[in-house]
N, CA, C and O atoms as a Maestro MAE file, in Angstrom:
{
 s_m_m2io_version
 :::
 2.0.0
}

f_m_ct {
 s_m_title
 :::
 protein
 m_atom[336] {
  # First column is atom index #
  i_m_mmod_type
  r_m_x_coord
  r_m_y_coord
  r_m_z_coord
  i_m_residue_number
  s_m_chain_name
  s_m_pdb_residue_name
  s_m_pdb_atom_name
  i_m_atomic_number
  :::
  1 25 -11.997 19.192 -18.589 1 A "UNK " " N  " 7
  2 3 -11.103 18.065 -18.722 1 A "UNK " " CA " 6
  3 2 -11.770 16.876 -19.401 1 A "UNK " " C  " 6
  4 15 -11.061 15.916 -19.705 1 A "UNK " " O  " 8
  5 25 -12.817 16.864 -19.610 2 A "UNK " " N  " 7
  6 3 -14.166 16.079 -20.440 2 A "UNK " " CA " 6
  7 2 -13.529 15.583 -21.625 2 A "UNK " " C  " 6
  8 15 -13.526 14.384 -21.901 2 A "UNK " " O  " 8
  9 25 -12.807 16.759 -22.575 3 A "UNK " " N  " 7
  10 3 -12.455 16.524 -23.781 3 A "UNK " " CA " 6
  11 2 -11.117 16.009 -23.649 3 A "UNK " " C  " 6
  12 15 -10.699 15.623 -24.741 3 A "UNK " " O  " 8
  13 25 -10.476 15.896 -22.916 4 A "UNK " " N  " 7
  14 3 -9.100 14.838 -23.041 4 A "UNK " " CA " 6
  15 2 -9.311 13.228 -22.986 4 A "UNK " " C  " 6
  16 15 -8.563 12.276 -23.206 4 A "UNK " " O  " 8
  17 25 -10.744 13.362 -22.571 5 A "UNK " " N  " 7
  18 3 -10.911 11.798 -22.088 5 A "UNK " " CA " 6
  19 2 -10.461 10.594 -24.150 5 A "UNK " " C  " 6
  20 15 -9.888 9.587 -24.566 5 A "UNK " " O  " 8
  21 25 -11.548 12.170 -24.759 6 A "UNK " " N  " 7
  22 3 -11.530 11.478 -25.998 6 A "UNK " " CA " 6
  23 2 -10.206 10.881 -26.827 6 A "UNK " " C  " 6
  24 15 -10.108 9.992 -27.673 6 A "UNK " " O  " 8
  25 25 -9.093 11.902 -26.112 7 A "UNK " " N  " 7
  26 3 -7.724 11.686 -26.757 7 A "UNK " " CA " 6
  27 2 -7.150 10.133 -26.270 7 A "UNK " " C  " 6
  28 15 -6.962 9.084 -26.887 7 A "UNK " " O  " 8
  29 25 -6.995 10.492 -25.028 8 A "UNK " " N  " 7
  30 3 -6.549 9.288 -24.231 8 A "UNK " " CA " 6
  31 2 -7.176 8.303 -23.558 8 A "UNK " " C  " 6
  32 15 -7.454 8.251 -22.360 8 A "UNK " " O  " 8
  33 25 -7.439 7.290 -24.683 9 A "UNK " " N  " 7
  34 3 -7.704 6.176 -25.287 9 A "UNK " " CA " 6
  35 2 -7.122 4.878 -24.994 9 A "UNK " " C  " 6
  36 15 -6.055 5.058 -24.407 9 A "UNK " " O  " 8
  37 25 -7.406 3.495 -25.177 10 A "UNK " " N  " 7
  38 3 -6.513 2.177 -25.141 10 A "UNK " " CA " 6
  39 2 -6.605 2.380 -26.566 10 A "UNK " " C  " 6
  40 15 -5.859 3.357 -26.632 10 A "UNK " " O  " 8
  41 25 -6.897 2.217 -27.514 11 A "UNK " " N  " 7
  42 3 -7.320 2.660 -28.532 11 A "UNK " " CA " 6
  43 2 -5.681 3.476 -29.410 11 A "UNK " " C  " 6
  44 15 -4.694 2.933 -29.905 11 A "UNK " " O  " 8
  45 25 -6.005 4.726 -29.280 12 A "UNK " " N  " 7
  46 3 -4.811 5.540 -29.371 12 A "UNK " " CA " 6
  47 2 -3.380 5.268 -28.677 12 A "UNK " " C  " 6
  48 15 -2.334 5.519 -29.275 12 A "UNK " " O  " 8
  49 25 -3.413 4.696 -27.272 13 A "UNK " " N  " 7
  50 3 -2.340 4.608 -26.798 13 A "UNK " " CA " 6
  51 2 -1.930 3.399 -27.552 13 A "UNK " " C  " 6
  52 15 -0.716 3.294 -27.730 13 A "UNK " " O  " 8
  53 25 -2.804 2.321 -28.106 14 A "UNK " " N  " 7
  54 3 -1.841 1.070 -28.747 14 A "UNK " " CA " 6
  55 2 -1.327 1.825 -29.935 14 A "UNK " " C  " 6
  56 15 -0.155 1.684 -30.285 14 A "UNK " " O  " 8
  57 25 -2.269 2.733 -30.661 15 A "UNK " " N  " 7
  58 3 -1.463 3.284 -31.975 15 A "UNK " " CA " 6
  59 2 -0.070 3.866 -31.693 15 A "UNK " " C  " 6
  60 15 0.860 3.544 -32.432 15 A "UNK " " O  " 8
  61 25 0.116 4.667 -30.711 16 A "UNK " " N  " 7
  62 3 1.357 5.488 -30.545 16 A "UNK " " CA " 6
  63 2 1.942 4.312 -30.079 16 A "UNK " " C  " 6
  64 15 3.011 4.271 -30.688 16 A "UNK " " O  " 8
  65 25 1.865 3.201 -29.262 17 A "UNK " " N  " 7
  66 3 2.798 2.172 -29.586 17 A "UNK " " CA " 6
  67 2 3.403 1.354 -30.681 17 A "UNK " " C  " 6
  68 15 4.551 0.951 -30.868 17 A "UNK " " O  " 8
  69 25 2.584 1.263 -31.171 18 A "UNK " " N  " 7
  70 3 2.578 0.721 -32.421 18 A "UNK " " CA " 6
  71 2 3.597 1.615 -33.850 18 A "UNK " " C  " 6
  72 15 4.105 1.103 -34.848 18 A "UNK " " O  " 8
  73 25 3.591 2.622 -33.542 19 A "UNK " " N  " 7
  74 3 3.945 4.123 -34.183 19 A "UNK " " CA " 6
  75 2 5.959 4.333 -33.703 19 A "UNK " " C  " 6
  76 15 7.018 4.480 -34.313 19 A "UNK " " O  " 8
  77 25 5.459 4.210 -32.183 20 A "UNK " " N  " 7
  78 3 6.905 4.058 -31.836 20 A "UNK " " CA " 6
  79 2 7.804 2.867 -31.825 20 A "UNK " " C  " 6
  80 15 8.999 2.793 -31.542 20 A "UNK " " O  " 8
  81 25 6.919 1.912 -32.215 21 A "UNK " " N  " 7
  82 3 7.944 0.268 -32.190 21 A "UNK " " CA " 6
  83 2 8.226 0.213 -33.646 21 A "UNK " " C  " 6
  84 15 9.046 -0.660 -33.932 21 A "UNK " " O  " 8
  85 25 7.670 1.061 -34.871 22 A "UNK " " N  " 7
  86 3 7.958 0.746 -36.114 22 A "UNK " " CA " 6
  87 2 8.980 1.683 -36.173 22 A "UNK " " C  " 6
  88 15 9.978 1.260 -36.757 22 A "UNK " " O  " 8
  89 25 9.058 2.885 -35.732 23 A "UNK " " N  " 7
  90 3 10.209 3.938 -35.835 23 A "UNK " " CA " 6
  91 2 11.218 3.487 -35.386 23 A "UNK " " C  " 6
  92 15 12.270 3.944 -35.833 23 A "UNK " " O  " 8
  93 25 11.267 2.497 -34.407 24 A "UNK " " N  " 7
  94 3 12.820 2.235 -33.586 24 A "UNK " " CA " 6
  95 2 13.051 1.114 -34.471 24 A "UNK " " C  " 6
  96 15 14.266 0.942 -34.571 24 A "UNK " " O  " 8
  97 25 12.233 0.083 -35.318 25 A "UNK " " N  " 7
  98 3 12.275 -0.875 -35.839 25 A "UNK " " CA " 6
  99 2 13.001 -0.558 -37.762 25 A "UNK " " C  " 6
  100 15 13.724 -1.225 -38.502 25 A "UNK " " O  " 8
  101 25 12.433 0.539 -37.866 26 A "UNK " " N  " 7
  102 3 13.050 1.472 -39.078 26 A "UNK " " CA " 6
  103 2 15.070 1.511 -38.766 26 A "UNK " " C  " 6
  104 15 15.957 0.869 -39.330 26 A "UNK " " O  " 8
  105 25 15.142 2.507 -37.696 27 A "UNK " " N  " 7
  106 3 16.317 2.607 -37.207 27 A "UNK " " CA " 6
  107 2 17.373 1.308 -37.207 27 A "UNK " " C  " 6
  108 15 18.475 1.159 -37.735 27 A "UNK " " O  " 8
  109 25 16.635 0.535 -36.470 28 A "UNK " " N  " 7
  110 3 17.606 -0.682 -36.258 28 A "UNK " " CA " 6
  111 2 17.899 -1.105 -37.782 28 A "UNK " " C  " 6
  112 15 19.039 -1.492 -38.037 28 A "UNK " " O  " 8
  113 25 16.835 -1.051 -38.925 29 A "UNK " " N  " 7
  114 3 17.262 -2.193 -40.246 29 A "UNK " " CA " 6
  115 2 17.462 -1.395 -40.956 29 A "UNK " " C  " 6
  116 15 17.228 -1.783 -42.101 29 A "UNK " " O  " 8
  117 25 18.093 0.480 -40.868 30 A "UNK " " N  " 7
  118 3 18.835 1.094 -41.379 30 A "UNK " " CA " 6
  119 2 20.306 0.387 -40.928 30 A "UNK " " C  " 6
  120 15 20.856 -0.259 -41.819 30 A "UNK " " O  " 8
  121 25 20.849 0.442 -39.882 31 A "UNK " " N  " 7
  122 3 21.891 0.026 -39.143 31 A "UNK " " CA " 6
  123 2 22.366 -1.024 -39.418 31 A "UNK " " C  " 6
  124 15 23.588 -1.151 -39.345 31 A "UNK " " O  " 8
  125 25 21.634 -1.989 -39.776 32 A "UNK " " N  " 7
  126 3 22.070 -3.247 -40.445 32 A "UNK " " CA " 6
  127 2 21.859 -3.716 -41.427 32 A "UNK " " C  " 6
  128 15 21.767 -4.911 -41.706 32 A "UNK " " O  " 8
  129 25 21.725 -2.521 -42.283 33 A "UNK " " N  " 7
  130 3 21.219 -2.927 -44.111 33 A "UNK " " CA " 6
  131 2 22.253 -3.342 -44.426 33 A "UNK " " C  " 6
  132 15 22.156 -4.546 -44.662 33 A "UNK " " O  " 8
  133 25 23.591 -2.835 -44.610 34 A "UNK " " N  " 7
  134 3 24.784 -3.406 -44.974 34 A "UNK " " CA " 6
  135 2 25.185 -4.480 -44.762 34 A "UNK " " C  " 6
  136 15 26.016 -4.840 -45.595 34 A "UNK " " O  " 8
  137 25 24.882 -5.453 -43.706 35 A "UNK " " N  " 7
  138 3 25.194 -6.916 -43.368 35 A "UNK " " CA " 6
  139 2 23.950 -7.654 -44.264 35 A "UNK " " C  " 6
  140 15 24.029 -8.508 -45.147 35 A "UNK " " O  " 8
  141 25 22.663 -6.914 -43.620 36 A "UNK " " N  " 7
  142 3 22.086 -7.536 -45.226 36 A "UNK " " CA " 6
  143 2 22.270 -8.326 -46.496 36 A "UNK " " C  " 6
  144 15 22.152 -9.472 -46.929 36 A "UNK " " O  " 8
  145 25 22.684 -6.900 -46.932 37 A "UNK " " N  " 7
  146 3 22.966 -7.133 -48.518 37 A "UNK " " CA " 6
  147 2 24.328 -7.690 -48.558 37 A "UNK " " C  " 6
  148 15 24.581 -8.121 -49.683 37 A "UNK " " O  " 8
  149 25 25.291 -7.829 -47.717 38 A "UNK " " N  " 7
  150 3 26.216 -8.748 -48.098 38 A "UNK " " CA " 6
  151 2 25.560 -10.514 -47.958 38 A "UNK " " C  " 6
  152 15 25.933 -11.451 -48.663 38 A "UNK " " O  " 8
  153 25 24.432 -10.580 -46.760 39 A "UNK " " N  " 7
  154 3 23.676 -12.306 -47.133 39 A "UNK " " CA " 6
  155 2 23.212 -12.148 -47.780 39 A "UNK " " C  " 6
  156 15 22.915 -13.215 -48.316 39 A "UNK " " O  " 8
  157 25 22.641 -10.996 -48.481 40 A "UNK " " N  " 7
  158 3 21.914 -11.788 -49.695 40 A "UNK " " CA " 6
  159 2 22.856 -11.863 -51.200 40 A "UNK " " C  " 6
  160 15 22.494 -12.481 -52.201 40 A "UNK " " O  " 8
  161 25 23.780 -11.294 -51.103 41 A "UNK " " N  " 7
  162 3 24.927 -11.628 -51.991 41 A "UNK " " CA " 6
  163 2 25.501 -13.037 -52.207 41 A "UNK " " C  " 6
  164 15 25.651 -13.751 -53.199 41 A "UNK " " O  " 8
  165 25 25.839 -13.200 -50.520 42 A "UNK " " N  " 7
  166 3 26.216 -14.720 -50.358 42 A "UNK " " CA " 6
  167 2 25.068 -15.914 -50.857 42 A "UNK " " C  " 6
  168 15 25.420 -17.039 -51.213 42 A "UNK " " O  " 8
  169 25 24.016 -15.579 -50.827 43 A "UNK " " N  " 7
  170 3 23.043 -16.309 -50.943 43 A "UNK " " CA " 6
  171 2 22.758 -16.631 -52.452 43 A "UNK " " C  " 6
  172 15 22.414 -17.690 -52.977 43 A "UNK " " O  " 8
  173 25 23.063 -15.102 -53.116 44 A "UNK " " N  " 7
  174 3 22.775 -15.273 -54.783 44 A "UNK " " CA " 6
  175 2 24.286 -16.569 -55.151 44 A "UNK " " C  " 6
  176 15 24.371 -17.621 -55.786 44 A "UNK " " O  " 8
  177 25 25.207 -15.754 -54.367 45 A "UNK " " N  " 7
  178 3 26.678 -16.806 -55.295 45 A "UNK " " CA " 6
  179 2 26.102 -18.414 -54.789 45 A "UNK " " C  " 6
  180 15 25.914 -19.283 -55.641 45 A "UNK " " O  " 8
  181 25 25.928 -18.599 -53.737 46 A "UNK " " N  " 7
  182 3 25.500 -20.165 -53.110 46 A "UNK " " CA " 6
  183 2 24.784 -20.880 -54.251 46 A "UNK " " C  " 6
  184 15 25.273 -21.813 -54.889 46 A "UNK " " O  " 8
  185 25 23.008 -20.101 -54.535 47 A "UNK " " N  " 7
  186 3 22.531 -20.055 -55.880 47 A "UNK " " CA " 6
  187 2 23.063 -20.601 -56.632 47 A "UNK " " C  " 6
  188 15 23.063 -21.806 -56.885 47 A "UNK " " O  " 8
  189 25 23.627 -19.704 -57.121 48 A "UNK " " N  " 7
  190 3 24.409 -19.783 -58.686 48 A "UNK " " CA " 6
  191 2 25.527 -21.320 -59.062 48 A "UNK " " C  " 6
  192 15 25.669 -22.109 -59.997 48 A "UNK " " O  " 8
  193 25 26.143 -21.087 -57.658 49 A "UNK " " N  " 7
  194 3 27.101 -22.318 -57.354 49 A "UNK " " CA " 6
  195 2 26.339 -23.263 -57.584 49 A "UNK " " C  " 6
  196 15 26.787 -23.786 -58.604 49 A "UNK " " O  " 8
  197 25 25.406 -23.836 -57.239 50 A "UNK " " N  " 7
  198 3 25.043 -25.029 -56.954 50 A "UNK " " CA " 6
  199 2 23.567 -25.424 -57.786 50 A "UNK " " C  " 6
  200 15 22.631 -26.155 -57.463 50 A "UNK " " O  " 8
  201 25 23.864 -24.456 -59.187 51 A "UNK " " N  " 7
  202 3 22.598 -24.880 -60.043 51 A "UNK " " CA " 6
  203 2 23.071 -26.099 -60.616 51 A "UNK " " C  " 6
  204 15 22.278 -27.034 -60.723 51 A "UNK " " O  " 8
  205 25 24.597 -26.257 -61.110 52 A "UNK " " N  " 7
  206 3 25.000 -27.922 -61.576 52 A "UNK " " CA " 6
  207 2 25.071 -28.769 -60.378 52 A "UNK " " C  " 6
  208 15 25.805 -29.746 -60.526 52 A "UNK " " O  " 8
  209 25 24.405 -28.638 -59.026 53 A "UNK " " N  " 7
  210 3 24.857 -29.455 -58.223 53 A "UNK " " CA " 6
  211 2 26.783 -29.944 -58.143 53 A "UNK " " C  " 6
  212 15 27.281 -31.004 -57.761 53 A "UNK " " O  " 8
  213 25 27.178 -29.210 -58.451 54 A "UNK " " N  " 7
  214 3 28.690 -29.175 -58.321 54 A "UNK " " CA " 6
  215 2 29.400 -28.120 -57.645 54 A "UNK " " C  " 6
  216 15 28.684 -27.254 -58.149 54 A "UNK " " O  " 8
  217 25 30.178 -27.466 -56.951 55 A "UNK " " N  " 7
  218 3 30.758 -26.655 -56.726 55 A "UNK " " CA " 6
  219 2 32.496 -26.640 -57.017 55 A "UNK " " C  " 6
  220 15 33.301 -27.344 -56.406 55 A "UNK " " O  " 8
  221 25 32.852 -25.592 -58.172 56 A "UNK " " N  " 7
  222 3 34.463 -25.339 -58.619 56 A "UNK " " CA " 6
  223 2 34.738 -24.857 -57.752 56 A "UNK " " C  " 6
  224 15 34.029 -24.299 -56.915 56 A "UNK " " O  " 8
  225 25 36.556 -25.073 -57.829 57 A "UNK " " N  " 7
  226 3 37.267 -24.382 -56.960 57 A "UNK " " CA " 6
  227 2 36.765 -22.478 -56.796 57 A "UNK " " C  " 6
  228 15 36.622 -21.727 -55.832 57 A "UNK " " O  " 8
  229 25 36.625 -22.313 -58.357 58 A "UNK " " N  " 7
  230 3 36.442 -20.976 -58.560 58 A "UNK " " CA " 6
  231 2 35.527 -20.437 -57.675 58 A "UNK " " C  " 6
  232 15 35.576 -19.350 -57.099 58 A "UNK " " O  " 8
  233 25 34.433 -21.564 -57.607 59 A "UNK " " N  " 7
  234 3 32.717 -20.871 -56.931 59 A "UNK " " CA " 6
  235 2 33.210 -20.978 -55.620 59 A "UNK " " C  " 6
  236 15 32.508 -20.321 -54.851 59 A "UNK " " O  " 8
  237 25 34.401 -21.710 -54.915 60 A "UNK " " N  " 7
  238 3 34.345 -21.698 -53.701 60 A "UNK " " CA " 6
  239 2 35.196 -20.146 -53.364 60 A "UNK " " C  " 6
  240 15 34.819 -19.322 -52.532 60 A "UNK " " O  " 8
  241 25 36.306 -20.034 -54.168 61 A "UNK " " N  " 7
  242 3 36.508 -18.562 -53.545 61 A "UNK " " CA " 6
  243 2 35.808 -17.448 -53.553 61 A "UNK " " C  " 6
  244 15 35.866 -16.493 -52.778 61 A "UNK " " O  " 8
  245 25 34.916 -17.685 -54.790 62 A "UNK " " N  " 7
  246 3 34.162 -16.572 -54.690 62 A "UNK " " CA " 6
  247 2 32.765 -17.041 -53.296 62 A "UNK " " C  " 6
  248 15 32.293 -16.084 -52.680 62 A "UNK " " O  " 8
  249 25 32.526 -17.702 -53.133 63 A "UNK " " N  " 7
  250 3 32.192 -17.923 -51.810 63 A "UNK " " CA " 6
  251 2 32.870 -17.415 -50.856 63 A "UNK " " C  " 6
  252 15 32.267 -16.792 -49.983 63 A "UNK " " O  " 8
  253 25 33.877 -17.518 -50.815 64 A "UNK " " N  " 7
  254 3 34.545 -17.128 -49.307 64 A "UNK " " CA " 6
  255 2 34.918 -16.030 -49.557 64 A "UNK " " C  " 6
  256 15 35.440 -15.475 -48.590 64 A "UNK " " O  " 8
  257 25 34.862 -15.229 -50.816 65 A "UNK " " N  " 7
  258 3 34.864 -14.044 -50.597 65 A "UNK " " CA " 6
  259 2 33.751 -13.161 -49.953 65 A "UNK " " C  " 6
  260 15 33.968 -12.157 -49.274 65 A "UNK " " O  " 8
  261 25 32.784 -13.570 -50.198 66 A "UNK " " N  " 7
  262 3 31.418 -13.047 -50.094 66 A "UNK " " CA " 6
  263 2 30.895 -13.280 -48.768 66 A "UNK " " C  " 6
  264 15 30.004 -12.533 -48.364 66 A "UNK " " O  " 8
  265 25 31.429 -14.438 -47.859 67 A "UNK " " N  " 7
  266 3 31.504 -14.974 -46.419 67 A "UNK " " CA " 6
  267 2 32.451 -13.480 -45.879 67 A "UNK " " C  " 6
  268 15 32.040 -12.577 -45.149 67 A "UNK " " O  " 8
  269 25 33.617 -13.600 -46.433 68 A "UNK " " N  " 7
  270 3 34.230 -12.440 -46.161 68 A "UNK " " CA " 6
  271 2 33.970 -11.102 -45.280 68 A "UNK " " C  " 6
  272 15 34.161 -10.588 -44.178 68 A "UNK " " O  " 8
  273 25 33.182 -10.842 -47.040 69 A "UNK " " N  " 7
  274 3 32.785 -9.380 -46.885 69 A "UNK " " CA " 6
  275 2 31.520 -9.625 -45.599 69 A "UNK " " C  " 6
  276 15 31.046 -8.687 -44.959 69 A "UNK " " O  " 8
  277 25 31.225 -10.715 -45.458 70 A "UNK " " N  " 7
  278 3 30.082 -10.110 -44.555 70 A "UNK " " CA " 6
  279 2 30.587 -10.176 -43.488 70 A "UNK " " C  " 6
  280 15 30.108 -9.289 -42.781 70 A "UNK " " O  " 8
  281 25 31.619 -10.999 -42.749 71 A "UNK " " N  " 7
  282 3 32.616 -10.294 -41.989 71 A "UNK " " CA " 6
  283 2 33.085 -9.203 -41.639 71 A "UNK " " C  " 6
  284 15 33.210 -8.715 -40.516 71 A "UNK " " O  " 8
  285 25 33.385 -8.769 -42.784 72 A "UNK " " N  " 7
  286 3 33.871 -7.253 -42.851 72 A "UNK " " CA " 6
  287 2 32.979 -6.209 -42.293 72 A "UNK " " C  " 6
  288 15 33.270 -5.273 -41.548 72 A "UNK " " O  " 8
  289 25 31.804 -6.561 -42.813 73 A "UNK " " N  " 7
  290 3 30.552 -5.437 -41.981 73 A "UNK " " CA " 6
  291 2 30.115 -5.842 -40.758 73 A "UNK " " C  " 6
  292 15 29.667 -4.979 -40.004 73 A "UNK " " O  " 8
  293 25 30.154 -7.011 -40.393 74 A "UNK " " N  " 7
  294 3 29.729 -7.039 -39.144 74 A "UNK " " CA " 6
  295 2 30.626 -6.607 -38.236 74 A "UNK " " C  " 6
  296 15 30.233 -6.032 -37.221 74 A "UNK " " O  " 8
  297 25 31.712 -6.784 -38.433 75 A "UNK " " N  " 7
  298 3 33.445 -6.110 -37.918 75 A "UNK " " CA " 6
  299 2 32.913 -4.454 -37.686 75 A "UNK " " C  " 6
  300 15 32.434 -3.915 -36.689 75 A "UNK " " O  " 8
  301 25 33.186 -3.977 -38.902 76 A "UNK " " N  " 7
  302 3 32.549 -2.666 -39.209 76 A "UNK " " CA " 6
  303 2 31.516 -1.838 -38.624 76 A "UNK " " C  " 6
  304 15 31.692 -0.658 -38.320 76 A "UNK " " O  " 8
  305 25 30.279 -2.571 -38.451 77 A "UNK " " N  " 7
  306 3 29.323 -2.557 -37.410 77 A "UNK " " CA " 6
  307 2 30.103 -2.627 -36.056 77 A "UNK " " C  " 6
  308 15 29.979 -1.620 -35.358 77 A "UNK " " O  " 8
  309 25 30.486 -3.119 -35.812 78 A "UNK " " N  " 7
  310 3 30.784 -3.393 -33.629 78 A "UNK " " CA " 6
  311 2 31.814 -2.132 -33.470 78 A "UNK " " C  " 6
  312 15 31.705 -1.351 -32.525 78 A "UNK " " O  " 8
  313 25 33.173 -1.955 -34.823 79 A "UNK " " N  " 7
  314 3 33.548 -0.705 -34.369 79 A "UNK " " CA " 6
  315 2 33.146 0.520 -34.128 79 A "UNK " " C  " 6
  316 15 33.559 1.301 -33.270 79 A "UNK " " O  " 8
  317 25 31.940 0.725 -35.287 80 A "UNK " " N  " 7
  318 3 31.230 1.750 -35.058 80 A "UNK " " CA " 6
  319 2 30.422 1.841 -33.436 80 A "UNK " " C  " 6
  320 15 30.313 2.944 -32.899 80 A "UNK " " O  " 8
  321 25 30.062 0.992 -32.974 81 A "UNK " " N  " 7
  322 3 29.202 1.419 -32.057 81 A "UNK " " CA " 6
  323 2 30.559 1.215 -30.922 81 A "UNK " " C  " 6
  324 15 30.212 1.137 -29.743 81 A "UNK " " O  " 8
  325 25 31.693 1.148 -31.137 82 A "UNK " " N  " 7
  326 3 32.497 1.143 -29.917 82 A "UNK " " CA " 6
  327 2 32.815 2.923 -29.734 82 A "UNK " " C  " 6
  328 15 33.184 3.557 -28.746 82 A "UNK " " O  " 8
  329 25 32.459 3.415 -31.292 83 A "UNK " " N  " 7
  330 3 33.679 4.462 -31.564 83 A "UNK " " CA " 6
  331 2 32.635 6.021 -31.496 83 A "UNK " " C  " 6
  332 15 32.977 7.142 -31.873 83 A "UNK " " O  " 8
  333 25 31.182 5.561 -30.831 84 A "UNK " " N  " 7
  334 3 30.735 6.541 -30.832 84 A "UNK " " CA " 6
  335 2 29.997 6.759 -29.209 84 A "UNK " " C  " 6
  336 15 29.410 7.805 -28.934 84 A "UNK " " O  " 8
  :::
 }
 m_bond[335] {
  # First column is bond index #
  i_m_from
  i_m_to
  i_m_order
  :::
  1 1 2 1
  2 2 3 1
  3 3 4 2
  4 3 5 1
  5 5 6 1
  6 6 7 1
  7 7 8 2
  8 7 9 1
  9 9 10 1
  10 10 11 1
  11 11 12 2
  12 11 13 1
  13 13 14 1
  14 14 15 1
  15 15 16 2
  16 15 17 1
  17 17 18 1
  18 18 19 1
  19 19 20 2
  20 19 21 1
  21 21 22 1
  22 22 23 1
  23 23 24 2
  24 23 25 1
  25 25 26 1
  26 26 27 1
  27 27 28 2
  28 27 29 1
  29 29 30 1
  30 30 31 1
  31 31 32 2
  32 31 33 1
  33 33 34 1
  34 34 35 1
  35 35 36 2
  36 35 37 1
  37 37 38 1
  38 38 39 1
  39 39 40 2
  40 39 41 1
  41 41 42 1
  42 42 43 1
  43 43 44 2
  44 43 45 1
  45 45 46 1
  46 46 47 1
  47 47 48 2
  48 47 49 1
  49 49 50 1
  50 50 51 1
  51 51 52 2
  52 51 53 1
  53 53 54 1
  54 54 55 1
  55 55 56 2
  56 55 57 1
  57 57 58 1
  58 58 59 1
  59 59 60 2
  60 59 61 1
  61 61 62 1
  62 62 63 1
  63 63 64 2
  64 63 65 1
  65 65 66 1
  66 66 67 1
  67 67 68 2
  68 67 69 1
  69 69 70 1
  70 70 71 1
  71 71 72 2
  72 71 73 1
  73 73 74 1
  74 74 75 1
  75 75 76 2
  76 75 77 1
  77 77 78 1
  78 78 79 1
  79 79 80 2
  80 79 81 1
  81 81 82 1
  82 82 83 1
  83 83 84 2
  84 83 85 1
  85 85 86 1
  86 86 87 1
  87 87 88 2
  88 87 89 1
  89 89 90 1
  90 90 91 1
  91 91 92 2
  92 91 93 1
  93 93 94 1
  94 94 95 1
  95 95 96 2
  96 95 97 1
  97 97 98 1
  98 98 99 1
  99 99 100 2
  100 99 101 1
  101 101 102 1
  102 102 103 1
  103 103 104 2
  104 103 105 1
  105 105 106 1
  106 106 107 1
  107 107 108 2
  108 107 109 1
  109 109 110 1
  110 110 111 1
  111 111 112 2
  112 111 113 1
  113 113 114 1
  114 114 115 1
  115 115 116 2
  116 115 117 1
  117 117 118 1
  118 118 119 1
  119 119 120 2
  120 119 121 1
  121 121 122 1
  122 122 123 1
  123 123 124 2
  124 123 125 1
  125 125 126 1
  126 126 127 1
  127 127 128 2
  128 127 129 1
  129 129 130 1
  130 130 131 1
  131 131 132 2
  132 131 133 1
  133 133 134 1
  134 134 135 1
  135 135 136 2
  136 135 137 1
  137 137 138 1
  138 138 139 1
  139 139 140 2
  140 139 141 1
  141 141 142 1
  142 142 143 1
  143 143 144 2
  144 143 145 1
  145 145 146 1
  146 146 147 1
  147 147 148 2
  148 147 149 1
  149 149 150 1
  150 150 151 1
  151 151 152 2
  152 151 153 1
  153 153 154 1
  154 154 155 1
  155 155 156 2
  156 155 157 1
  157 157 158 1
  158 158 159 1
  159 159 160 2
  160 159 161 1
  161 161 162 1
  162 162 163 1
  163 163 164 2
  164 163 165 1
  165 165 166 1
  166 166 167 1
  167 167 168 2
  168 167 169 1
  169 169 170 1
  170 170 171 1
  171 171 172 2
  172 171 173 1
  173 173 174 1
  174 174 175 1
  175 175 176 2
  176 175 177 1
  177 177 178 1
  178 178 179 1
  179 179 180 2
  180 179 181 1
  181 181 182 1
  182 182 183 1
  183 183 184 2
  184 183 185 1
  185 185 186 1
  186 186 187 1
  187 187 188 2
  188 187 189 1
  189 189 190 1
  190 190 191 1
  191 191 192 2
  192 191 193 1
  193 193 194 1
  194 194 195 1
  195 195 196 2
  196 195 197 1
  197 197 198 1
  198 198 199 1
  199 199 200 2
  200 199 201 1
  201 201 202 1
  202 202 203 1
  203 203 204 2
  204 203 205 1
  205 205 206 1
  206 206 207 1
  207 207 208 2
  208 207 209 1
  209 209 210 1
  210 210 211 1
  211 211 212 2
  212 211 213 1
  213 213 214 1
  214 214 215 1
  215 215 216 2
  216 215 217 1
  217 217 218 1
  218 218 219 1
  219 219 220 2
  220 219 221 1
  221 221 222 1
  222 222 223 1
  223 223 224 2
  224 223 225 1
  225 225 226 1
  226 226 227 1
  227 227 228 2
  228 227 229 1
  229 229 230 1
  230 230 231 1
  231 231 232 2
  232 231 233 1
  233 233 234 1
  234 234 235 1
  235 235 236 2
  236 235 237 1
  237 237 238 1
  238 238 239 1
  239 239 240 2
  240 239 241 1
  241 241 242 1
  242 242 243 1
  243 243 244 2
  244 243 245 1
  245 245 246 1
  246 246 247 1
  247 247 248 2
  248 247 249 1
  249 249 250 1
  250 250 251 1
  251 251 252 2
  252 251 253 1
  253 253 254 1
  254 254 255 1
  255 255 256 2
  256 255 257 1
  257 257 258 1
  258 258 259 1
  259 259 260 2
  260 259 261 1
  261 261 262 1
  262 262 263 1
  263 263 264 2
  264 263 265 1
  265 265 266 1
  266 266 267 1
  267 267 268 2
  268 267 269 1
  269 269 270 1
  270 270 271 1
  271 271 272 2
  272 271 273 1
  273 273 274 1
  274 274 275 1
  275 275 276 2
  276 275 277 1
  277 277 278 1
  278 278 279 1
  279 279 280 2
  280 279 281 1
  281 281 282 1
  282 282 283 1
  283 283 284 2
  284 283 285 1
  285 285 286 1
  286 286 287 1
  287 287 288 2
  288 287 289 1
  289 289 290 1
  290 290 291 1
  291 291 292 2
  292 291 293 1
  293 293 294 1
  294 294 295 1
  295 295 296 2
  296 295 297 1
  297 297 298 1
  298 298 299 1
  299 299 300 2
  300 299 301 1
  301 301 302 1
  302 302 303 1
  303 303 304 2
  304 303 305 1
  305 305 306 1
  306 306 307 1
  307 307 308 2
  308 307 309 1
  309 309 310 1
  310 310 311 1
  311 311 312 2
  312 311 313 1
  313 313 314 1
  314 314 315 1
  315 315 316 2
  316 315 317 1
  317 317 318 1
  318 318 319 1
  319 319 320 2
  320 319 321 1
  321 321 322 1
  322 322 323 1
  323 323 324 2
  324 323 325 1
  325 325 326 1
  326 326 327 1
  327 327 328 2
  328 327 329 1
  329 329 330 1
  330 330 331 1
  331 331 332 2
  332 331 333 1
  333 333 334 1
  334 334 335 1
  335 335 336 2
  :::
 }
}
């Protein structure tokens, strides 16, 4: 039983922690890539809007479209986890 000592480690046991908090951490920002990329959408139009320091009517709908959609996924998101 000599040679198990070498396996089990503080050492090793932080790695397999470390191992299993990035895998569940993978999972979760698969799950919420889609809300993501709708802020960073919103974020490019905001950008764009406000390089003349002005904002058009135009830039505002397309703002609130893009507020929208990220609505839409976060919506999207909560049904899914109701519906499984």
């Amino acid at each position: 039983m000599d040679f198990l000592a070498d396996y089990f480690s503080w050492s090793n046991f932080f790695y397999l922690v470390g191992i299993l908090m990035a895998g569940s951490l993978t999972l979760v920002g698969a799950r919420y890539r889609k809300i993501m990329k709708e802020l960073t959408d919103v974020v490019k139009v905001l950008e764009e809007a406000n390089k003349d320091k002005k904002v058009t009517a135009a830039e505002k709908k397309k703002i609130m479209k893009e507020v929208l959609d990220v609505v839409k996924a976060i919506i999207g998101l909560k049904w899914n986890i109701f519906s499984k």
